[in-house]
C-alpha positions, -999 to +999 in steps of 0.1 A: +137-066+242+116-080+216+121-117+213+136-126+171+119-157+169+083-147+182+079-120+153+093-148+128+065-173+142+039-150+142+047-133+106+051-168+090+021-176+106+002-150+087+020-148+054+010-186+047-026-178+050-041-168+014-056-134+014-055-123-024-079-096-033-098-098-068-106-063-083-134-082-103-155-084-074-179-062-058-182-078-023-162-066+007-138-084+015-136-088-026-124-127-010-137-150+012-108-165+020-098-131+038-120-144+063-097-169+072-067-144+085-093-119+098-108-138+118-077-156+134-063-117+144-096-110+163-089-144+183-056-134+188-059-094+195-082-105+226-058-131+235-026-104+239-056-085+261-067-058+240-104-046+247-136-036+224-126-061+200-147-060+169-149-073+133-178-063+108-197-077+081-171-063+058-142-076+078-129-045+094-113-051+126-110-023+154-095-028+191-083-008+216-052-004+238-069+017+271-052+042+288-026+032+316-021+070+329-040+093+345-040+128+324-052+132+291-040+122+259-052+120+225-059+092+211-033+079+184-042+049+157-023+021+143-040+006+108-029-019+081-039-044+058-043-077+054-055-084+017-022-091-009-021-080-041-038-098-071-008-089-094+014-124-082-004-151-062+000-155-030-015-189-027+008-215-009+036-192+001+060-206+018+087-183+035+122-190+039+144-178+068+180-164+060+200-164+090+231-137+089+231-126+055+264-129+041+254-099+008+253-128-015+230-146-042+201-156-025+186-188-044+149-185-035+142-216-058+173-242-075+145-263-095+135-228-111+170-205-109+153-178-093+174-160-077+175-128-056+205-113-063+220-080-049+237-077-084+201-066-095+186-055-059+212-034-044+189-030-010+198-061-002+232-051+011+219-031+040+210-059+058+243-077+055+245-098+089+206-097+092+177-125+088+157-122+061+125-138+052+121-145+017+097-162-004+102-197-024+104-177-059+070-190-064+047-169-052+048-131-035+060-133+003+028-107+019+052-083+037+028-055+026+008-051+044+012-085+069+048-070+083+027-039+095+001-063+107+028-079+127+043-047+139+016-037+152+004-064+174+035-071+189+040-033+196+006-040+219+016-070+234+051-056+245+029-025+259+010-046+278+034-064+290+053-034+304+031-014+321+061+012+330+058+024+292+035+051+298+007+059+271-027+072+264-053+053+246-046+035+215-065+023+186-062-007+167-075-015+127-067-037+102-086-040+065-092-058+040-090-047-001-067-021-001-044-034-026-073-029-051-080+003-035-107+000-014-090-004+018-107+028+035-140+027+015-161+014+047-139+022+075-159+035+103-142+068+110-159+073+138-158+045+151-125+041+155-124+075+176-086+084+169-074+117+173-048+110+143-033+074+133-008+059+114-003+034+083+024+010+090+026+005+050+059+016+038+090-003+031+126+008+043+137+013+072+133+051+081+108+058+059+080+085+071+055+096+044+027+125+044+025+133+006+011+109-017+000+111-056-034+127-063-048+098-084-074+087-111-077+058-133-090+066-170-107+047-197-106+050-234-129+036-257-120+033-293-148+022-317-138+008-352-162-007-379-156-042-387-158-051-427-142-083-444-108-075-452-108-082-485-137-058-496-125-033-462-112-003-486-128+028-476-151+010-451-127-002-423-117+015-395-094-001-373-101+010-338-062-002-329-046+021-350-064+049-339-054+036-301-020+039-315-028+074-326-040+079-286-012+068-267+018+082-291+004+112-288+007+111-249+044+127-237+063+096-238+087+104-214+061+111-187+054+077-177+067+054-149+099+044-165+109+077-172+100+098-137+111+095-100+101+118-073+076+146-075+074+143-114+039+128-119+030+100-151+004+085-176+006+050-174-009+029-198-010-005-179-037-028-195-045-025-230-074-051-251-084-047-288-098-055-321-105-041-353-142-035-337-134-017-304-099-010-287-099+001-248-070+011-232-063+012-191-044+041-179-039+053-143-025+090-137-008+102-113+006+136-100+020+151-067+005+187-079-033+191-078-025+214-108-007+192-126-030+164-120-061+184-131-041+193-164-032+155-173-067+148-168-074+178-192-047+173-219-068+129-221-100+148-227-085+172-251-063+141-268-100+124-272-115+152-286-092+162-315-091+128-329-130+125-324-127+161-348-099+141-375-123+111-376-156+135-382-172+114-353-167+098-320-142+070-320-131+078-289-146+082-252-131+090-226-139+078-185-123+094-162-125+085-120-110+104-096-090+074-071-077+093-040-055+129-032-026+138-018-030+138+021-004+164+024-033+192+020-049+173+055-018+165+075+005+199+071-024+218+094-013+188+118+021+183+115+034+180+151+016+140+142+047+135+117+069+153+140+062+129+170+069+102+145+101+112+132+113+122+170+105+085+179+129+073+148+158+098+161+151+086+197+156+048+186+190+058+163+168+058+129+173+078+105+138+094+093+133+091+057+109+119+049+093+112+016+068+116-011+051+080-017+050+072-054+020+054-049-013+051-025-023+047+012-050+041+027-039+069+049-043+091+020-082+086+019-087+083+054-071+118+057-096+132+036-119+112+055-112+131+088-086+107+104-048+128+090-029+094+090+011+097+078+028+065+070+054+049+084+080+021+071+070-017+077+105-029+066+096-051+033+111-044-004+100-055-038+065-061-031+039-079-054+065-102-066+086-131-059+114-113-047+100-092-019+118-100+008+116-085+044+144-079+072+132-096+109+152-067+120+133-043+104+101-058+116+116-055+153+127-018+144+089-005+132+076-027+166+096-001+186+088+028+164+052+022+175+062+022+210+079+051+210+051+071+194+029+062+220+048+068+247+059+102+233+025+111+230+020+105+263+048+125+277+041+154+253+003+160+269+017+155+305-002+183+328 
């Protein structure tokens, strides 16, 4: 049994440690203060027992779990993150424990009336009768990706700590940057040695994931010509309006607000201008590599026509490919999600097989030859000040890590 109140000390204990990535930086980690959790989970990785700890000048942290049987077995992964996301701070969070949540209004902060209300966050009553840990309304909590981080530690600790679970060797790794999408960028493939691995990265309980969007992030340019207003006839061109040109002429209803599923989105998400010069932020995304190569396609096109109206270029357009959909890498492998979603059924979860809307760093590292499914880390509404995560949920992932390994195990028995 995995003791409640250990994975609430040790997930507190992580949570109120700052780790905010900056996408404005080029270093890795993109923070120094990533340092300060990094270093703290190499003390205590050794300290549960694991061997070949390592951390390296980019903060990437490997151990392993060896063998305790005597035929062999591939070698399976486990990998999160511990970077937050830039989008809300996570500076000073302090967490707050619900004990046996009764379905109601949660007030995360009375000074502020924030509330997290299942009136708005319907999720919340699944874990009627649970603990939650939630944030003070003030900041983000850091279930994504510290739950995961949480998970899987305490999955090795109970391992070693019960020898009679059998299991091959396991693999340990924990990064920082990903939430600015750089989480795989120098991860020694290699050297991590893993057969196959998993992400513990996802949210609900259940929730097993091996397609992902194929993704890029676009830049238009829109170049005006600045004249004095009042003698601007015939000489102005406003670089906004022709921006405005740009995006209406996108389809409107394919964008986030408007799709769920497999349907795939432009997303204009940051967008800075003047008369002078106009550039817009867009990211695209698309389940179908077809698709995805046609959105990319139909921007370049846009750009092009209105470069033809204007009888000259007012608009580029820069275009960067992001990361793919790992399904292409993990279907040839699929008895890695099957193991997984056996593991779930053998612990009474449901599996939750999904698309992610979204990335992983098990997306690149599939590509990168490591296929690496993801699997649910129990938190909801991340980046915010309403993500919240279930202790239980936390316990349940713990297990599902377990399981897989000692699945694995059985599975390559001679």
């Amino acid at each position: 049994m995995i003791d409640k109140n250990h994975i609430i000390n040790r997930f507190t204990s992580y949570v109120t440690v700052d780790t905010e990535s900056d996408p404005e930086s080029e270093t890795t980690p993109s923070t120094e203060k990533q340092w300060d959790l990094a270093n703290t989970l190499v003390d205590e990785l050794k300290s549960i027992g694991l061997t070949d700890v390592t951390i390296d000048e980019n903060a990437y942290i490997m151990a392993t779990l060896p063998s305790n049987v005597d035929h062999d077995v591939p070698t399976i992964g486990f990998i999160s993150h511990f970077d937050t996301s830039p989008d809300f701070t996570g500076a000073n969070v302090k967490p707050q424990i619900v004990e046996n949540y009764d379905g109601k209004d949660i007030v995360l902060n009375e000074a502020e009336n924030i509330v997290l209300s299942p009136d708005y966050f319907e999720d919340l009553l699944m874990y009627k009768g649970q603990t939650l840990i939630t944030t003070d309304g003030t900041t983000l909590l850091g279930a994504d990706d510290k739950a995961g981080i949480c998970e899987i530690i305490s999955a090795m600790e109970y391992l070693i700590q019960h020898p009679e679970i059998k299991h091959g060797t396991i693999r340990v790794g924990f990064t920082p940057d990903e939430e600015i999408g750089r989480g795989a960028h120098k991860f020694d493939v290699e050297k991590f040695a893993a057969d196959w691995a998993y992400t513990m990265d996802g949210s609900q309980v259940g929730e097993l994931e091996y397609e992902n969007f194929n993704a890029a992030g676009a830049v238009v340019k829109v170049k005006g010509k600045i004249v004095h207003p009042g003698y601007a006839k015939g000489k102005m061109v406003n670089s906004m309006y022709i921006a405005t040109e740009y995006i209406n002429s996108l389809p409107r209803m394919e964008t986030p607000e408007h799709t769920e599923g497999y349907q795939g989105f432009f997303h204009l998400h940051n967008m800075k201008g003047a008369v002078e010069e106009t550039v817009l932020q867009y990211i695209i995304r698309d389940h179908d590599k077809g698709h995805f190569e046609a959105r990319k396609e139909v921007m370049q096109k846009l750009a092009n026509e209105l470069n033809e109206q204007y009888g000259r270029e007012v608009i580029t357009l820069e275009i960067t490919d992001q990361y793919f959909n790992m399904k292409e890498k993990v279907e040839p492998v699929m008895h890695i999600v099957d193991i997984a979603e056996e593991a779930m059924k053998q612990l009474n979860i449901k599996p939750l097989i999904k698309p992610i809307r979204g990335g992983t760093d098990g997306s690149q590292l599939s590509y990168m030859g490591l296929p690496c499914p993801n699997i649910f880390a129990g938190g909801h509404n991340f980046h915010g000040r309403y993500e919240y995560v279930p202790v239980e949920s936390i316990i349940k992932a713990t297990e599902v890590i377990c399981k897989i390994a000692e699945l694995t195990a059985k599975k390559h028995e001679a």
